[in-house]
C-alpha positions in Angstrom: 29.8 34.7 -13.4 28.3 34.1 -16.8 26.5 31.1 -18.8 29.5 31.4 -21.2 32.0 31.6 -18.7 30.3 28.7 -16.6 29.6 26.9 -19.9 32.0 23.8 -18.8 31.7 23.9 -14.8 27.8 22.5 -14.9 28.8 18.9 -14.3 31.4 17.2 -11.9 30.9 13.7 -13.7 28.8 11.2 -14.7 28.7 7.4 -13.7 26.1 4.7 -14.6 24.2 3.5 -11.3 21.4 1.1 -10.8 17.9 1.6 -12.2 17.1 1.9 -8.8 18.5 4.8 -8.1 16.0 6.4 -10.4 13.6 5.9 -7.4 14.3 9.5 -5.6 13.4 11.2 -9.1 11.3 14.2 -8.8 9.5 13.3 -12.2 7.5 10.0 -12.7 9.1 9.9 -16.3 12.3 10.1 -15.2 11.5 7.2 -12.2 12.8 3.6 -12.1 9.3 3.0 -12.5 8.9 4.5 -15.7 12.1 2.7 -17.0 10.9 -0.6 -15.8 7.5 0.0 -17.8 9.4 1.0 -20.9 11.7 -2.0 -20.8 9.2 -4.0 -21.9 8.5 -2.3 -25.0 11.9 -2.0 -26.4 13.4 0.2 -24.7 16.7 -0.2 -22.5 16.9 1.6 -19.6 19.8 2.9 -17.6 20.2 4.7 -14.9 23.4 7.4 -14.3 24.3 9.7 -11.5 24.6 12.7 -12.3 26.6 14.9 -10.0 26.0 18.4 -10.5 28.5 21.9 -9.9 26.6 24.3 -7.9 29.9 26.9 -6.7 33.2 27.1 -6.0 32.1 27.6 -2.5 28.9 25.1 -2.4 29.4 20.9 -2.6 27.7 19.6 -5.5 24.7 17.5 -5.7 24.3 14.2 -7.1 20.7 13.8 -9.0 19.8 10.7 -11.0 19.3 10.2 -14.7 16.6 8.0 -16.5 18.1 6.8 -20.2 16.3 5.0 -22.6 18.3 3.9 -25.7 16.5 1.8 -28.6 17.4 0.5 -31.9 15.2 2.1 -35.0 16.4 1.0 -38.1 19.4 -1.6 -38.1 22.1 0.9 -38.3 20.3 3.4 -36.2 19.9 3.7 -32.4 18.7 6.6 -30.1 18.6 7.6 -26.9 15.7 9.5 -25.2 15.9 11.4 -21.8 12.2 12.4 -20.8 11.9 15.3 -18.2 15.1 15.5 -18.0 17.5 16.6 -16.8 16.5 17.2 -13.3 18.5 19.8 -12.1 19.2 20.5 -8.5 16.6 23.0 -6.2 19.0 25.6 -6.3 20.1 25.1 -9.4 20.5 28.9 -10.7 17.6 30.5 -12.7 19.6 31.3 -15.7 18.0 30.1 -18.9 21.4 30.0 -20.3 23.3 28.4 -18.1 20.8 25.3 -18.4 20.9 25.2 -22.0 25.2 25.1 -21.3 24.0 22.4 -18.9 22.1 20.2 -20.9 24.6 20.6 -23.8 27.8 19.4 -21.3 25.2 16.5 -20.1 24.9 15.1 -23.6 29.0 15.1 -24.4 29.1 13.3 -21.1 27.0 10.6 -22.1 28.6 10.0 -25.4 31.3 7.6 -24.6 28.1 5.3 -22.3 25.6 5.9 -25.2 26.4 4.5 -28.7 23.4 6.7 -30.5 22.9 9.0 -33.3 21.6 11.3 -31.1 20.8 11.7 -27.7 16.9 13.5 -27.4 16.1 15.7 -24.4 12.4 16.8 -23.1 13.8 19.2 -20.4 11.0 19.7 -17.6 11.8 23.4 -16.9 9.2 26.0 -18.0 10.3 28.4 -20.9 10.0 31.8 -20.9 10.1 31.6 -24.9 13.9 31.7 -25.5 14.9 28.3 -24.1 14.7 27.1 -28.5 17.1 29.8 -29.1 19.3 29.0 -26.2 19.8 25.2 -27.2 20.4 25.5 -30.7 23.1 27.5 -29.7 24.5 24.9 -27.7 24.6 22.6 -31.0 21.0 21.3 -30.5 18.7 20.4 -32.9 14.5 20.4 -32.3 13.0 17.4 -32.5 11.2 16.0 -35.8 8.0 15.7 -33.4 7.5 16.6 -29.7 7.2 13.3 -27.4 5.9 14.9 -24.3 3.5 17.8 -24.4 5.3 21.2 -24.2 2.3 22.6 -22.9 0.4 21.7 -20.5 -2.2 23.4 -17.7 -0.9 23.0 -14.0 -4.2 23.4 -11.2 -3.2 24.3 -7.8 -4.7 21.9 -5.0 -3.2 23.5 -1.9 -6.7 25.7 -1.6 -10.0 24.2 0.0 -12.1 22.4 -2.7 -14.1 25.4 -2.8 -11.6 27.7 -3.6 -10.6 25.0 -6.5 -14.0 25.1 -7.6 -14.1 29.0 -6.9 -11.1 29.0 -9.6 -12.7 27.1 -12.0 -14.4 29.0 -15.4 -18.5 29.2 -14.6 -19.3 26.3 -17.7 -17.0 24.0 -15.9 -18.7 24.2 -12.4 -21.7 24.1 -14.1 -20.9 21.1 -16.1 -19.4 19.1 -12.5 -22.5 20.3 -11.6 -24.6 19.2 -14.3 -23.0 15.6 -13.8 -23.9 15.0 -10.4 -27.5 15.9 -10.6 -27.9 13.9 -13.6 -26.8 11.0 -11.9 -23.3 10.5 -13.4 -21.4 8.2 -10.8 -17.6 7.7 -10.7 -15.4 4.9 -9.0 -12.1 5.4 -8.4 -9.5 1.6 -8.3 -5.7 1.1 -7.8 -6.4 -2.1 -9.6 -5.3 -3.8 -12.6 -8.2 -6.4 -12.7 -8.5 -7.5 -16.1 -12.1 -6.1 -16.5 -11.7 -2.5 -15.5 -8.8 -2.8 -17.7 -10.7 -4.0 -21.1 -13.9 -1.2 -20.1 -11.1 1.6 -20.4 -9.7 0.0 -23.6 -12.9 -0.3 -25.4 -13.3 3.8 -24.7 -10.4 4.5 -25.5 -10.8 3.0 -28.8 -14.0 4.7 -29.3 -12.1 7.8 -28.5 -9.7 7.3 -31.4 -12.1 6.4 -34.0 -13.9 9.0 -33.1 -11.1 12.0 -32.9 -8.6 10.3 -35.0 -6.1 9.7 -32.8 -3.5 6.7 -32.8 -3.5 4.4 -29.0 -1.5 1.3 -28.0 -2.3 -2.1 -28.0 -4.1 -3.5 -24.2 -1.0 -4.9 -23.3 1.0 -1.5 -22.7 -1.5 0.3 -20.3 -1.8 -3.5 -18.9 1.6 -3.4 -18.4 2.0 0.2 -16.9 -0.6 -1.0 -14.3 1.3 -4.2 -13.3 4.5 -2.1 -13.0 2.5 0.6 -10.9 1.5 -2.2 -8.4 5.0 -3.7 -8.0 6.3 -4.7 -4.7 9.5 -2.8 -3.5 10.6 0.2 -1.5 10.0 3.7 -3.1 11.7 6.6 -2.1 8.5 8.4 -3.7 5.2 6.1 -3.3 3.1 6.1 -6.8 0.0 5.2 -7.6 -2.1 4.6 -10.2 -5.9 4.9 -10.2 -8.2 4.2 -13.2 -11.4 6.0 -12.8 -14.7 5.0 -14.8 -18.2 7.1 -15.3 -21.1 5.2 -15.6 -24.5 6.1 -15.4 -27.7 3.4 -15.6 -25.0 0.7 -16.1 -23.3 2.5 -19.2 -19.8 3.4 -19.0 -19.6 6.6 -19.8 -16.1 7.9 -19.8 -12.4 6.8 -18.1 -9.3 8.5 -16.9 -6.1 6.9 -15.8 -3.8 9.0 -12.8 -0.8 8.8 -11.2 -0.6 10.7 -8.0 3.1 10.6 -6.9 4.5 13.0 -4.5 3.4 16.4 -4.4 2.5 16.1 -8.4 -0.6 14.1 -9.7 -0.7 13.7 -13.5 -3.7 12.9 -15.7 -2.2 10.2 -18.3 -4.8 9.2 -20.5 -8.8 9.7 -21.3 -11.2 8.6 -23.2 -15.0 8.6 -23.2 -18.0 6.9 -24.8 -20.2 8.6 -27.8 -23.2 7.9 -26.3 -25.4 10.1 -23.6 -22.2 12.8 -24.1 -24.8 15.5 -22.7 -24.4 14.0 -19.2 -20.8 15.8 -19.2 -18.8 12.2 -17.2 -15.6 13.8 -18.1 -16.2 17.0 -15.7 -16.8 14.7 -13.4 -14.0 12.7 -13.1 -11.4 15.1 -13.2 -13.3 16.7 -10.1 -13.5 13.2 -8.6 -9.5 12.8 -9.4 -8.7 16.1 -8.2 -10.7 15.6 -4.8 -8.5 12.2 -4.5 -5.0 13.8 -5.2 -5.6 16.3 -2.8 -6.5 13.9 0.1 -3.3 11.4 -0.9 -1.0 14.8 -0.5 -1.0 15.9 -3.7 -0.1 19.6 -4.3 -0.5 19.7 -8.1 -2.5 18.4 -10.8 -0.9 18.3 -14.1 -3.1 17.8 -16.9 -0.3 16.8 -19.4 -0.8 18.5 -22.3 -2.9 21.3 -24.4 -2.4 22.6 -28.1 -0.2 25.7 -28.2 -3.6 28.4 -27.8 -7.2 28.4 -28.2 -7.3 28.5 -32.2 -10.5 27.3 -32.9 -8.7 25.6 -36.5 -6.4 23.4 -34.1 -7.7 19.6 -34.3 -7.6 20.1 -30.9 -9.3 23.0 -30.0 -11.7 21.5 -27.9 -9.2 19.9 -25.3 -7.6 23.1 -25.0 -11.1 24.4 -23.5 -11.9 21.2 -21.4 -8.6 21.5 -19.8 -8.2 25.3 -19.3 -12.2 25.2 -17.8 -10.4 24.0 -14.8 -8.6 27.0 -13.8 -5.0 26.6 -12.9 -2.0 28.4 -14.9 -0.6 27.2 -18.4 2.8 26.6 -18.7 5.3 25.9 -21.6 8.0 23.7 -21.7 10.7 23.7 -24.6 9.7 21.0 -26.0 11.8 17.5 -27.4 15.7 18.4 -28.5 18.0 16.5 -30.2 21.9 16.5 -29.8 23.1 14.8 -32.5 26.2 12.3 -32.3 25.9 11.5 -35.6 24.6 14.0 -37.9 23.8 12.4 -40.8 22.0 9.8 -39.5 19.9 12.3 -37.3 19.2 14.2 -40.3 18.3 11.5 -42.3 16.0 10.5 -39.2 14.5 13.9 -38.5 13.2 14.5 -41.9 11.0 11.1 -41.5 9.9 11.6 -38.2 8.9 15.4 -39.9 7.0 13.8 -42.4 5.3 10.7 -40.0 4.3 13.8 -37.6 2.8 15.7 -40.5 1.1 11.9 -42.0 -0.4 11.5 -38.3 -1.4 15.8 -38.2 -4.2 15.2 -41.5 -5.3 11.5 -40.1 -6.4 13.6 -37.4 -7.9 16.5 -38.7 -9.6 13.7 -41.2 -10.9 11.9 -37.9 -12.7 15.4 -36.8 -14.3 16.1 -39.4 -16.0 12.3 -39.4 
């Protein structure tokens, strides 16, 4: 059977359920966790049940759905879905058929979700027609991507020498480099208020120095405390802020969440001085070692610019990251569905023009 004619048989129904229920999500963003962390900010989060049409002759499955609605301007809400939807295992391959699914998702949320528009970030890779296949299902891309479409995926199932065997010479070298110099990393599942304020003072550094905008203490604070909550997980996370120092300088931090089979490098930042010494080689390799000994199969290093062009602001993260081996993948990136078109359109165009605002602050900060 077709996507066309399967178009309206993707989805059974859709009922709100407790945040909890976000628990058995495949993706941290799309975990109770997550929803919990960005309640605090502004966000409201709810939780739905999605329950999913796999065949005439196959029962459905139910998967869970993280939603987070806020208010922008006083007549103006959204609603954002990040990674989502998750779709079932055997979900069919079709590109298609999940842009029909995503599109029958949104109507079905309408009458819970009082927004302008309802945004997706859906977490499957895209063989480059996934765009084309959603605006055909009335979609609209995103003023500015939230998550990162691309991103650089290393396999930890090997040894950690066939890791390392994987990894582009410079980088080896560099791990190298760091270890004989010295460089020494710890590793804490801790919030302690210290560790906290040594990884906000580089990561401030980091955006002075590359032009790049952070958050205030209190929301990586906050993301730590929710990390470390008490209560049953059907998916144990954790998250571990690792620091380089050398000779009592702090030389570079990382933040990770290993949950699962997937480990995720969130945020990094590192320190302008005694740069030469390479700390950020080695704590990814330190990170990496970790997620594989907690179970981790993956390590996702969340996000590269679109190639290697050496004119992109952030040309040099593209080669840090790729140094590393693993395989690049792309995702389609942030869509809207609009509910109310006018007010998206009226939205989109300023979040074009913020995204563009934010694009020369950064390429001012590089050349500083």
């Amino acid at each position: 059977m077709s996507s066309e004619q399967r178009a309206n048989e993707c989805i059974k129904g859709v009922l709100p359920v407790e945040l909890s229920a976000c628990e058995r999500a495949d993706s941290f963003l799309q975990s109770a966790m997550w929803g919990r962390f960005k309640a605090r900010f502004g966000w409201e989060a709810r939780a739905f049940s999605v329950d999913w049409f796999l065949g005439a002759e196959r029962p459905g499955e139910a998967r869970p759905l993280l939603a987070l609605s806020r208010r922008i301007a006083p007549l103006l809400s959204m609603t954002y879905v990040p990674w989502g939807p998750e779709l079932p295992a055997d979900f069919p391959d079709d590109p298609g058929l999940r842009a029909a699914a995503a599109a029958e998702l949104a109507r079905a949320l309408r009458p819970f979700l009082p927004s302008a528009f309802i945004r997706f970030d859906p977490a499957w890779f895209d063989s480059g027609e996934g765009g084309r296949l959603l605006s055909g299902r009335g979609f609209r891309r995103a003023g500015a991507d939230i998550q990162p479409p691309d991103t650089v995926l290393v396999d930890l199932t090997p040894p950690l020498d066939g890791i390392l065997a994987a990894m582009k010479p410079k980088c080896r070298y560099n791990i190298g480099l760091a270890q004989k110099r010295g460089v020494v990393v710890c590793g804490q599942e801790s919030n302690q208020e210290d560790n906290i304020e040594g990884f906000y003072l580089l990561l401030k550094e980091t955006a002075l120095r590359d032009g790049i905008a952070v958050h205030g203490i209190e929301y990586y604070r906050a993301l730590f405390e929710e990390s470390l909550r008490e209560g049953s997980r059907a998916i144990p996370a954790r998250l571990r802020l690792y620091t380089a120092r050398h000779e009592g300088d702090d030389l570079a931090a990382i933040v990770a969440l290993f949950r699962g089979k997937q480990a995720t490098y969130l945020y990094g930042a590192s320190s302008n001085v005694k740069r030469n010494l390479m700390a950020p080689y080695a704590l990814q390799w330190k990170a990496m070692q970790d997620a594989k000994e907690s179970g981790c199969e993956v390590y996702d290093f969340f996000g590269i610019p679109p190639d290697e062009s050496p004119d992109h602001p952030m040309a040099g993260l593209y080669r840090f990251k790729t140094g590393f081996g693993g395989r690049i993948v792309r995702r389609p990136g942030s869509w809207d569905y609009p509910c109310k078109p006018v007010l998206h359109a009226l939205f989109k165009s300023a979040e074009s023009l913020r995204k563009k605002i934010m694009q020369n602050k950064r390429r001012g900060g590089k050349k500083n």
